[in-house]
C-alpha positions in Angstrom: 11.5 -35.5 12.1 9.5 -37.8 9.6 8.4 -36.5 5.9 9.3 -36.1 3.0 11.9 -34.2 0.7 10.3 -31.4 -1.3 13.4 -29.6 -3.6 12.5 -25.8 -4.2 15.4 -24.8 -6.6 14.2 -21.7 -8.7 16.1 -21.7 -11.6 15.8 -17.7 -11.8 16.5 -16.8 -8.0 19.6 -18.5 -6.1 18.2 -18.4 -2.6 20.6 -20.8 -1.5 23.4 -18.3 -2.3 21.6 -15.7 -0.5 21.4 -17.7 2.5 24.9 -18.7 2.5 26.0 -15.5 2.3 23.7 -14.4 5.2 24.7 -17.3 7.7 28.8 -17.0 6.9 28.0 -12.9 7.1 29.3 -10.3 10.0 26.3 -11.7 12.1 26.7 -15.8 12.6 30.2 -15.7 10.2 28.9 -19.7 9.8 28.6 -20.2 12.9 25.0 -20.2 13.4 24.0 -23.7 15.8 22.5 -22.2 19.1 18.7 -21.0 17.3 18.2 -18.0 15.4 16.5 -14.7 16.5 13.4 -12.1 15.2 16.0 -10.5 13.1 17.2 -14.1 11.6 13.4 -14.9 10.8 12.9 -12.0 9.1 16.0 -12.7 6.9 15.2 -15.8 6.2 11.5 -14.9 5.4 12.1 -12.5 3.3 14.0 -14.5 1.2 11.7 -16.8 0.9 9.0 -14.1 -0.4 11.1 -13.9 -3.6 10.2 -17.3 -4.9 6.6 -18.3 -5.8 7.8 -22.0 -4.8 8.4 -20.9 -1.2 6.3 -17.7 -0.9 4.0 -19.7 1.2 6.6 -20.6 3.9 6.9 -18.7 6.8 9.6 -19.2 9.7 8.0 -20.8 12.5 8.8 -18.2 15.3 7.5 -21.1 17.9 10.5 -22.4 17.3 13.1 -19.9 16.9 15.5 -21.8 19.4 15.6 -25.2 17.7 16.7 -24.0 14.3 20.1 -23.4 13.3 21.9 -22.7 9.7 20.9 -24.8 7.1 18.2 -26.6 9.2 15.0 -24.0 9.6 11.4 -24.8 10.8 8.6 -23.1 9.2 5.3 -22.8 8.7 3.3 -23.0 5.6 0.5 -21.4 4.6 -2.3 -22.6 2.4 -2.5 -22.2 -1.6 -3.9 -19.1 -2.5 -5.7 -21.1 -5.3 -3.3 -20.2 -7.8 -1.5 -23.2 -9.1 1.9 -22.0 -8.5 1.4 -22.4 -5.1 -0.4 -25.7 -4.9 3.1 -27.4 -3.9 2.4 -27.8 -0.3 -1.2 -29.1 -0.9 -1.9 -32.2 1.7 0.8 -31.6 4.0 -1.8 -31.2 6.9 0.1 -30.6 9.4 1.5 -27.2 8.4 4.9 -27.4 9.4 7.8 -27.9 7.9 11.9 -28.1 7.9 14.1 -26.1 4.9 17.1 -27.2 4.4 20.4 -26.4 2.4 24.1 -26.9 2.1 25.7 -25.6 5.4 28.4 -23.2 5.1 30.6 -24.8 7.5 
């Protein structure tokens, strides 16, 4: 994977805590290296709705099997002409990799 590094800390919303304590959870207990699933995805999305610096990425479901904790692909989806979410603006290829401290 070639790009670039694009840090999306919120200073009002610790998602990286909430994934943490997601991925070391009753479900992958930090474990998680073998892909995620539908119910993963929608974790993971929905914690990315509660930032307006990631509220335009989306899991990419195409490639459920190749992400693992710490190391998700996504999708992202174009500004909605509000400047906020102008971040992603000329990365034409629409994909993309989040990443955090693993757990493990």
């Amino acid at each position: 994977m070639e790009g670039v590094f694009v840090p999306l800390m919120d200073p009002d919303i610790d998602q990286q805590a909430a994934l943490k304590t997601y991925f070391t959870g009753p479900k992958w207990r930090g474990h998680c290296y073998n892909g995620i699933d539908e119910e993963t995805a929608d974790v993971v999305d929905g914690i990315l709705a509660t930032s307006s610096l990631t509220r335009q990425l989306r899991v990419n479901r195409a490639k459920l099997a190749e992400s693992d904790e710490a190391w998700i692909h996504v999708m992202i989806s174009p500004a909605e002409g509000r400047e906020e979410y102008r971040l992603f603006d000329g990365f034409p290829s629409g994909r993309g990799i989040i990443t955090w401290e693993n757990s493990d």
